[in-house]
C-alpha positions in Angstrom: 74.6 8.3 -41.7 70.9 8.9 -41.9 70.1 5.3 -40.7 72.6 5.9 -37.8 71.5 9.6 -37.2 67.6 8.4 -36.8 68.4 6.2 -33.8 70.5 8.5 -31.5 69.1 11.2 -29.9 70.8 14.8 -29.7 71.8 15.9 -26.6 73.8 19.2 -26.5 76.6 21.1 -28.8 79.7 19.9 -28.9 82.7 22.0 -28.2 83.9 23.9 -31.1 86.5 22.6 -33.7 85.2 18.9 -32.1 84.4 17.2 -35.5 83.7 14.1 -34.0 83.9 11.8 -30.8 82.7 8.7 -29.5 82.3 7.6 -25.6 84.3 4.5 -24.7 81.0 2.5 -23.6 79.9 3.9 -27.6 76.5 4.9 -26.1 77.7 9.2 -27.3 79.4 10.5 -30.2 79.3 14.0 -31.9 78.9 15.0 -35.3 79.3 18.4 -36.5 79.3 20.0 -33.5 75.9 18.5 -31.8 76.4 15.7 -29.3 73.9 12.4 -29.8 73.2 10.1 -27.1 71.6 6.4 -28.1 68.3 5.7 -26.9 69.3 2.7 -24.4 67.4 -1.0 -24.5 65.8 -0.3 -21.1 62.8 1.1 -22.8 61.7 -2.0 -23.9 60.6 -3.5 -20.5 58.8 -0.1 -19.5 56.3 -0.8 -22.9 55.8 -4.4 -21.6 54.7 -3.0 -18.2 52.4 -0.5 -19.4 50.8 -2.9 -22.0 50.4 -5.5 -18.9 48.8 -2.8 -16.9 46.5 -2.1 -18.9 45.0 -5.9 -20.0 44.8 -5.7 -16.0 42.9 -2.8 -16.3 40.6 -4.3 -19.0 40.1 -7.2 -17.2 39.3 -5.9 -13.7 36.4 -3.7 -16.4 35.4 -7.1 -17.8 35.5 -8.7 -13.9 33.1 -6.2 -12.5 30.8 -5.9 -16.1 30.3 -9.4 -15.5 29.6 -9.2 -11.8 26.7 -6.2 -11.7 25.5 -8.2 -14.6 25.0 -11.6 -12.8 23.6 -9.3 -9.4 21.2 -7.5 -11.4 20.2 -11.2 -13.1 19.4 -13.0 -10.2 18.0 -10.0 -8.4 15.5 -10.1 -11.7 14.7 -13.3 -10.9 14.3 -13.4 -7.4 11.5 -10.9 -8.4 10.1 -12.8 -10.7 9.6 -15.9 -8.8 8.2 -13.6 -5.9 5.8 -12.3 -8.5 4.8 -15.9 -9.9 4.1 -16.7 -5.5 1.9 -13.6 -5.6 0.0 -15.3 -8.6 -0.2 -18.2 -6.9 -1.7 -17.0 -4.1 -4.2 -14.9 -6.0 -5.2 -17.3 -8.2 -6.2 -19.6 -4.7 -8.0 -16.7 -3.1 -10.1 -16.5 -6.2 -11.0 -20.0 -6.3 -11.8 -20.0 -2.8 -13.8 -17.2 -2.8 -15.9 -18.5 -5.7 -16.5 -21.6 -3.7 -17.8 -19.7 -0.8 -19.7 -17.3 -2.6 -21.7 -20.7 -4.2 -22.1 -21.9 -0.9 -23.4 -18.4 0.2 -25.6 -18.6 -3.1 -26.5 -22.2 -2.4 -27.0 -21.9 1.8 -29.9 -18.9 0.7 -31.7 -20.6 -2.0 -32.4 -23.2 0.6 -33.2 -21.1 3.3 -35.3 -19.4 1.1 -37.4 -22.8 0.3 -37.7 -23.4 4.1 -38.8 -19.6 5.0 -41.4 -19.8 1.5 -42.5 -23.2 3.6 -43.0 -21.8 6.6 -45.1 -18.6 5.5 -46.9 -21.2 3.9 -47.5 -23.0 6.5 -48.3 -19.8 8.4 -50.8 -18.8 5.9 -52.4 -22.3 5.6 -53.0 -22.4 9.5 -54.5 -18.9 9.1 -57.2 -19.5 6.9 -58.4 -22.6 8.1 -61.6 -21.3 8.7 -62.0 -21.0 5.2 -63.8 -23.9 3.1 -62.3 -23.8 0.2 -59.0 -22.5 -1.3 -58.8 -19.5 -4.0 -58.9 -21.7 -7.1 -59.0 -20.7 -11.4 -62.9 -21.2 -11.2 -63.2 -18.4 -8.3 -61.0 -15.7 -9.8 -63.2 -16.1 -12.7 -66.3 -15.6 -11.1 -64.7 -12.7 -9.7 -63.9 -11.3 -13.3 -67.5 -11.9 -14.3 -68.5 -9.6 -11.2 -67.0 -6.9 -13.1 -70.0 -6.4 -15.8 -68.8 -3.9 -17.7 -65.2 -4.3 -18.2 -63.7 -6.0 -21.2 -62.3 -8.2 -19.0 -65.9 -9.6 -17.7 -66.8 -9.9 -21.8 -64.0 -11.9 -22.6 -64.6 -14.2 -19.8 -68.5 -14.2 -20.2 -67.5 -15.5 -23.6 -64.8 -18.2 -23.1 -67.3 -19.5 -20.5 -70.3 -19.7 -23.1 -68.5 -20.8 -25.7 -65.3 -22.4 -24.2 -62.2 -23.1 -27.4 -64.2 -21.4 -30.0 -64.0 -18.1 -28.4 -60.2 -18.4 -29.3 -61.0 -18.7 -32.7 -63.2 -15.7 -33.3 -61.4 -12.6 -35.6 -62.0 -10.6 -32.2 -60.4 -12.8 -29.8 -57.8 -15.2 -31.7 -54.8 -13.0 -30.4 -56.0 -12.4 -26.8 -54.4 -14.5 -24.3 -56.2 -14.2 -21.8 -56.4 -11.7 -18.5 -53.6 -11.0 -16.1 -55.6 -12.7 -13.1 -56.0 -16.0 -15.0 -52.5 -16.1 -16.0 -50.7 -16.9 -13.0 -51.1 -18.8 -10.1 -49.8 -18.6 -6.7 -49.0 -21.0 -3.6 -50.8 -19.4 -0.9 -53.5 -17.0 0.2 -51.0 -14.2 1.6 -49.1 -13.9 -2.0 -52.7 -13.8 -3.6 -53.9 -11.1 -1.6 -51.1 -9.2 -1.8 -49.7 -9.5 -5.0 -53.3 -8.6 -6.6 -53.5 -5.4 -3.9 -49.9 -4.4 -5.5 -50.7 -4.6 -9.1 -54.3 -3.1 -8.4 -57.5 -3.9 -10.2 -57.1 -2.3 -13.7 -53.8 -4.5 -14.2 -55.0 -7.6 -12.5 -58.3 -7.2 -14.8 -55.9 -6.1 -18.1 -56.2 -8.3 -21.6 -53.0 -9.4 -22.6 -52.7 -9.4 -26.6 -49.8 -11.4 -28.1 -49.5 -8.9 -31.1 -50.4 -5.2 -32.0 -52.8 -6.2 -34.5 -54.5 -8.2 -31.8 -54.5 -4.9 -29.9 -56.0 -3.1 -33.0 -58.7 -5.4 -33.4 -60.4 -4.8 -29.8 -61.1 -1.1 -30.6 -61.9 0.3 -33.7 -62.5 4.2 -34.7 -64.4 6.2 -37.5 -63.0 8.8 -39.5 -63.7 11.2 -36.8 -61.8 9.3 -34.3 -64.7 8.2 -31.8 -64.5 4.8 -30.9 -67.1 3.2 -33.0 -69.2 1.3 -30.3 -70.7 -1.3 -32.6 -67.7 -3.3 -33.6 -64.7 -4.7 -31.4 -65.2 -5.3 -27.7 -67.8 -2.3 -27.3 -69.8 -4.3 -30.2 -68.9 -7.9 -28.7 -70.6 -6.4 -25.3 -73.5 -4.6 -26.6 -75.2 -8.0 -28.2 -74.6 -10.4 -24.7 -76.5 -7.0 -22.9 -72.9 -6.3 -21.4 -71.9 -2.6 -22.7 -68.2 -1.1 -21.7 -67.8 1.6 -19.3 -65.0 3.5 -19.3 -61.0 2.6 -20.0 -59.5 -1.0 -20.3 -56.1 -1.5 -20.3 -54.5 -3.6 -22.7 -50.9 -5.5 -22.9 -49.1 -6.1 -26.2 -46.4 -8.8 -25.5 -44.8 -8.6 -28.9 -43.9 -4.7 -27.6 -42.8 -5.4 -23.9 -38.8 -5.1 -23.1 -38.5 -8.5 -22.0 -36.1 -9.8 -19.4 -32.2 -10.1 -20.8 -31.0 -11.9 -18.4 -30.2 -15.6 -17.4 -32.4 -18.0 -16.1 -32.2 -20.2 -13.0 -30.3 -23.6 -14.8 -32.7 -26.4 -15.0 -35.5 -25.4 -13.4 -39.2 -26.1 -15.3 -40.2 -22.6 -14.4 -38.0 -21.1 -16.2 -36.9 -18.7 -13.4 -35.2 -15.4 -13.6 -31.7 -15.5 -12.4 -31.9 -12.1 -10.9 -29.2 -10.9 -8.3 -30.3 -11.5 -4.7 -30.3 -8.3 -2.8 -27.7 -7.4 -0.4 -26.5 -4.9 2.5 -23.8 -2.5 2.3 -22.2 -5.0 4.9 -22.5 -7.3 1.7 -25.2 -9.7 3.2 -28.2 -10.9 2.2 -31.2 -9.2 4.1 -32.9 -11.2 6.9 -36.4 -12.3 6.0 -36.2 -12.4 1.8 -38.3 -14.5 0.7 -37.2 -14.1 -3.3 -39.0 -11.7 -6.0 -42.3 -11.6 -6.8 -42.0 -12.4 -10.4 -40.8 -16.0 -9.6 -43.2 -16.6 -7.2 -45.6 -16.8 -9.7 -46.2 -20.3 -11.4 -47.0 -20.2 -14.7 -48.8 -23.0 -17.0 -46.1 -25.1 -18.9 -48.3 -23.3 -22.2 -47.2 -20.6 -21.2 -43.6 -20.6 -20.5 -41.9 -20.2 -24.4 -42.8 -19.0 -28.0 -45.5 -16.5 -27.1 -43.7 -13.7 -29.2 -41.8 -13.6 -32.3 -38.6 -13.7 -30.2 -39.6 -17.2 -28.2 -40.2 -15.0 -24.9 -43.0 -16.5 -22.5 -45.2 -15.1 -19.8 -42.5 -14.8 -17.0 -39.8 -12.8 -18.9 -42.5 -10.7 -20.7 -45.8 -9.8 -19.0 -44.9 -10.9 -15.2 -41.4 -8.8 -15.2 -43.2 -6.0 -16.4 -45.8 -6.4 -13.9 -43.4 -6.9 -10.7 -39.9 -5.8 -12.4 -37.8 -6.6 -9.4 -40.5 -6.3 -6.2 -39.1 -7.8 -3.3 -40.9 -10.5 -1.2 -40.3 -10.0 3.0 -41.5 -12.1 5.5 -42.4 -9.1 7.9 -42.8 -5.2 7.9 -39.6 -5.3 10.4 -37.2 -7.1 7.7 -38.5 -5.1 5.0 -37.8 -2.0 7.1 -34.1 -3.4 7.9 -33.8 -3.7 3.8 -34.4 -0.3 2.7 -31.0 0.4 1.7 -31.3 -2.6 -1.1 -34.8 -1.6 -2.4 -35.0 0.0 -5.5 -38.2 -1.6 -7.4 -40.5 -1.7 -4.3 -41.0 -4.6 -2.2 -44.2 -6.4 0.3 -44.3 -8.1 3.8 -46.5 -11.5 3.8 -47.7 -9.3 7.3 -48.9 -6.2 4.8 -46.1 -4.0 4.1 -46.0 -2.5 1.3 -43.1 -0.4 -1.1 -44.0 0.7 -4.5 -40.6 2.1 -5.2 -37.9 3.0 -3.7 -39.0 6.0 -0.6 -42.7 5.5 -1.7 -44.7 3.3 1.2 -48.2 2.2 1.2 -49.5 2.4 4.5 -52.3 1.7 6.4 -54.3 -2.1 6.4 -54.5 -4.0 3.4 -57.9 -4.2 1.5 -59.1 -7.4 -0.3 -59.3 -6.6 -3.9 -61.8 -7.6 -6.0 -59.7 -9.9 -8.0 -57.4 -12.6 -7.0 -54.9 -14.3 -8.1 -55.8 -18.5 -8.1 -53.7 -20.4 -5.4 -51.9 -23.9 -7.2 -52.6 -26.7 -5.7 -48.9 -28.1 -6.2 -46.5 -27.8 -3.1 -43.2 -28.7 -3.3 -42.0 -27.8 0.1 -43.2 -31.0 2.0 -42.5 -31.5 5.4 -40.5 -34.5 4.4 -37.8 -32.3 3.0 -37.8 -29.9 6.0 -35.0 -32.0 7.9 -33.7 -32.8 5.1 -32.8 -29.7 3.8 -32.0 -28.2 7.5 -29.2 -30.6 7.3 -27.5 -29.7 3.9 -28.2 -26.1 5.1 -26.1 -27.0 8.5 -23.3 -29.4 6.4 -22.6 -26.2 3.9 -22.3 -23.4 6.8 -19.2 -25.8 8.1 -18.1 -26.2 5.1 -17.7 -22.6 4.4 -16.0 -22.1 7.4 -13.4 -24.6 6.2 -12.8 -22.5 3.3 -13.0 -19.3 5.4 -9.8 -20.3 7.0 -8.2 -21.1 4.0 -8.8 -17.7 2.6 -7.5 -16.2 6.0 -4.3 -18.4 5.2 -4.0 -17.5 1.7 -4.3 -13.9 2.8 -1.5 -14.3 5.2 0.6 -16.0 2.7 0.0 -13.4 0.0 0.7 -10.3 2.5 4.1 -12.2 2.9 4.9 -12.8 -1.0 3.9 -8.8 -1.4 6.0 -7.5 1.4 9.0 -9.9 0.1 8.7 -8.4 -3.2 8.8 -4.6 -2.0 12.0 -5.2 -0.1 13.4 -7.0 -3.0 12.1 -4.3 -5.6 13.6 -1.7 -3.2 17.0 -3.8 -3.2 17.6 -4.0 -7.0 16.1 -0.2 -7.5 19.0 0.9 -4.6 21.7 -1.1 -6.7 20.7 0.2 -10.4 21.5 3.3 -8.5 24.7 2.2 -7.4 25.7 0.8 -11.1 24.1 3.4 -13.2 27.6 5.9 -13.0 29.7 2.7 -14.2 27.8 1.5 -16.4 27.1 5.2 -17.9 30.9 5.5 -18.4 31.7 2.1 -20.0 28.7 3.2 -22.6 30.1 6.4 -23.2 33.8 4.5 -23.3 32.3 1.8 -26.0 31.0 4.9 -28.4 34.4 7.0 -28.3 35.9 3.7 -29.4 
């Protein structure tokens, strides 16, 4: 009865004294007074339906899983290939500005050599009247007018005794005096180079070591100078005795130069960074920096300190640093807000430092600097030279159209990438509350 029982269902009392009864279809009976009904086959198709409704369910989930997935994939890579474009287009725009900034670099250095040609050429037509040019032997002479300096000794005894002076105790570490240590290519830069460093530098000993230094000047245990040794003794026995100071310059402990050089040239150059404008221009009239305008013996140019530095790097940087060379007063006027270490006019302007002006006309100093006879600028190489200048300026505005394109192309890429970054950021918005609730649906399961 219990196996019959469990698969009826009870529906009301029966009537009392009814014991037991059966419907004629069989589908009701009674048993002790408590009608059953049988639970009918019809239920079966209503489970079907609800298990088919919900695979439907699961798979319309699974349809639109799969379909913000593949959106929000190709919308990724729509922005990446945008991005990659906006590389591209960087990447040319660098290139192309490197090119023109070469040319820019190049297009100077040559008008640069044409301007240093013409002030030459200026300054030769100037002092024609002259008969002779400023030479080694004259500046010299000029040294030896200053009697008691130790500069005058020094050359009052290299003259007497030419090479063995070098070898003396006293003298084996000098190398010589500023004035004979650099030449020049004309008149103007050797007049006004030697006003700008003055006499005391222009007559200073340069010493390749502190001993050497030590060995000029000696003291007793009082600490006077002890006038009969050193220089002050050297001078006392040719009838030449010091007056006053005397400057002296230790290579060995001079901050040399740490920069590059100009590739390839003999002169071992400084590559220092051409001035420019705030409208990001080179100045008009530049003629370069003083401290590679001066030509230095081949001797000269290496292994004078323990570090390998030569005269350029060492003595002549700290002499001129970074002074300026300007063709006239008005373009060294015009370049004011790109002076910082001074800078002169081949017309007799004059800066030494930045807001402090020399004014006034230029006196001839006492000691010059020699003029080289070596000119490299020859008139041969004028039209030359014009020419490359002329072939470069149109071949920077080649490139100066490319950039605009590039520009254009890469404003394009950018804005395309906004609108598309704007696009997938609006439908992550739209997705987030699904995708929330499938997450939350996947960690109750």
């Amino acid at each position: 009865m219990n196996d019959t029982i469990a698969s009826w269902v009870c529906t009301r009392k029966a009537k009392k004294g009814d014991h037991s009864c059966k419907a004629s279809d069989g589908g009701i009976f009674s048993h002790k007074g408590v009608i059953y009904s049988k639970i009918m086959s019809q239920s079966l198709p209503i489970e079907v339906a609800s298990v088919k409704a919900t695979n439907k369910m699961q798979d319309d989930t699974l349809n639109k899983a799969d379909t913000i997935v593949g959106h929000s994939k190709m919308l990724q890579d729509d922005l990446q290939k945008l991005g990659l474009k906006i590389k591209h287009h960087e990447d040319n725009l660098k290139f192309l500005k490197t090119q023109t900034n070469n040319l820019d670099e190049s297009i100077f250095d040559m008008q640069v050599s044409l301007g240093k040609y013409h002030s030459s050429t200026v300054a030769d037509t100037g002092s024609q009247n002259l008969n002779h040019v400023h030479t080694e032997q004259n500046t010299i002479e000029q040294i030896l007018r200053q009697e008691k300096t130790a500069a005058g000794i020094l050359c009052q005894l290299k003259t007497r005794h030419g090479a063995q002076a070098s070898n003396l105790p006293l003298t084996k570490d000098v190398l010589g005096i500023v004035a004979t240590l650099g030449k020049v290519n004309d008149d103007n830069h050797s007049r006004f180079f030697s006003e700008y460093l003055g006499l005391e530098s222009m007559l200073a000993v340069v010493c390749k070591t502190y001993e050497g230094v030590k060995a000029l000047e000696l003291y007793d245990q009082a600490g006077r100078i002890d006038k009969s040794v050193g220089l002050h003794g050297l001078g006392q026995s040719i009838g030449r005795p010091m007056d006053g100071r005397f400057r002296v310059i230790c290579l060995e402990d001079l901050i040399p130069y740490a920069g590059k050089f100009v590739a390839e040239d003999p002169q071992k150059k400084l590559a220092l960074l051409k001035p420019r404008l705030p409208s990001g221009e080179c100045p008009s009239g530049f003629l370069g920096f003083a401290v590679n305008m001066i030509h230095v013996d081949n001797t000269n140019l290496s292994c004078l300190t323990p570090s390998g530095h030569g005269l350029r790097e060492t003595l002549f940087y700290y002499l001129f640093s970074h002074l300026q060379v300007y063709r006239t007063r008005v373009d060294m006027q015009l370049a004011l807000p790109c002076i910082s270490d001074g800078a002169i006019s081949l017309d007799g302007g004059m800066m030494k430092g930045s807001g402090v002006f020399d004014l006034g006309n230029w006196k001839d100093v006492e000691v010059r600097f020699p003029i080289t006879l070596g000119n490299s600028n020859l008139p041969g190489d004028i039209g030359e030279t014009a020419e490359r200048i002329k072939l470069m300026k149109w071949e920077k505005e080649r490139i100066d159209e490319d950039i605009k394109r590039e520009e254009t192309l890469l404003n394009h890429a950018k804005n395309s990438f906004d609108l598309k970054r704007q696009e997938f950021v609006k439908f992550l918005g739209e997705t987030s509350p699904y995708v929330t609730q499938n997450e939350v649906k996947a960690e109750r399961k």
